[in-house]
N, C-alpha and C positions, 0 to 999 in steps of 0.2 A: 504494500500500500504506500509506505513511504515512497519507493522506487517512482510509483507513478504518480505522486505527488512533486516530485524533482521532475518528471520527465516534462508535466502540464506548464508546471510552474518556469520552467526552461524555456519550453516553447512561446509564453508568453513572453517572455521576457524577449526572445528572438523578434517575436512579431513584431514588439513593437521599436525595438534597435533599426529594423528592416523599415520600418514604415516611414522613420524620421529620413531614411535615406531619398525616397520617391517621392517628395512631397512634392506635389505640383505637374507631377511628370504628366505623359497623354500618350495613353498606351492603340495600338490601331488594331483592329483585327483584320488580319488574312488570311486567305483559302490557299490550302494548297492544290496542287494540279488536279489531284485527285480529289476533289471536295471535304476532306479532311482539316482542322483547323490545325493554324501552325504557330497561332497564337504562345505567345509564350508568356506563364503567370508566375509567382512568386509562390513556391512552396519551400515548405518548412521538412524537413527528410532527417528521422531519427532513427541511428543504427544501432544494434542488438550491444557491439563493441569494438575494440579497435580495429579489429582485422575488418571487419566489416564495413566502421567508417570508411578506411585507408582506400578497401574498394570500392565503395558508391562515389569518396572523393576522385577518385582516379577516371570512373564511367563518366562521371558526366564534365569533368573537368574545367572552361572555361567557363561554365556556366553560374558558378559560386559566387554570389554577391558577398557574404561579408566573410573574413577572415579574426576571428574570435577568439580566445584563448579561453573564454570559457565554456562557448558551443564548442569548440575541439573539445575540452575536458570531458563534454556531455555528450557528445558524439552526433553533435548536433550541426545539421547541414543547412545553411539558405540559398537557394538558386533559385536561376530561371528555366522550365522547364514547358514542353508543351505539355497536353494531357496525354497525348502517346509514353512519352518518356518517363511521364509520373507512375500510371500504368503499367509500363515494363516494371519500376522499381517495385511498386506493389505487388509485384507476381512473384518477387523476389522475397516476399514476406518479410517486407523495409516497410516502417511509419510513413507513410507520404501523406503533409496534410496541408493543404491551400492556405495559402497565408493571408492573411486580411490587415486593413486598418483600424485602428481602431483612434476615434475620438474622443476628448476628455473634453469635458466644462472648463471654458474657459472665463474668467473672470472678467467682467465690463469694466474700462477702464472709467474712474468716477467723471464726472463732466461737473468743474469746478463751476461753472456758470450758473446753473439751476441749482444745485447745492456748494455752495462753499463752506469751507471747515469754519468751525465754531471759533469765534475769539475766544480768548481766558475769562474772559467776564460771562459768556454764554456758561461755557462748562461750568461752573460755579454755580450760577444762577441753578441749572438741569442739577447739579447735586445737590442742592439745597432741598431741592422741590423733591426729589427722590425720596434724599434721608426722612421731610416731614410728612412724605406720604406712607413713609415706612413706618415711624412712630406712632402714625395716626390712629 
């Protein structure tokens, strides 16, 4: 259980290393000859152990977006891959799992114009008023 709590908690951590790198980017999709997509996405590829990193690192080769020392540790891969290629690695009974963005809340920058900070005599005043409606 722990094992696959380091492995999620890993890949999360990947995702989002991987996400700040693309930001902005505009990805196209293409057909290949044969009507198959040649599209290539950003998956997350996690291996059983070393030997088995060394050779999915070695298959798909140029393909590696980030170089990690602590996804090395975890045996943990980010590339760009088509879905054929993800596919083979799955057949190989390799973790292959699409990688996503993900967004966080970001904080409104305050707009001094409609609110401006309190003078010293405000704050005072609003403690005054607090403490006697606490005593009350």
């Amino acid at each position: 259980m722990k094992k696959r709590n380091k492995i999620i908690s890993m890949m999360m951590a990947a995702a989002m290393v991987v996400s700040s790198f693309g930001y902005g980017s505009i990805s196209v999709s293409a057909q290949g000859t044969d009507g198959e997509s040649t599209e290539e996405k950003q998956y997350v590829i996690v291996a059983e152990d070393k030997a088995a990193y060394d050779e999915v690192a070695e298959e798909i080769g140029g393909s590696i977006l980030t170089e990690d020392s602590v996804l090395t540790e975890n045996h943990v891969i980010v590339a760009e891959l088509t879905e054929q290629e993800a596919a083979a690695l799955e057949a190989d009974d390799i973790l292959v799992e699409e990688d996503f963005e993900l967004e966080a809340n970001e904080l409104d920058e305050p707009d001094w114009e409609e609110n401006p900070p309190l003078t010293r005599e405000e704050v005072t005043a609003l403690k005054l008023k607090f403490r006697e409606e606490r005593n009350a």
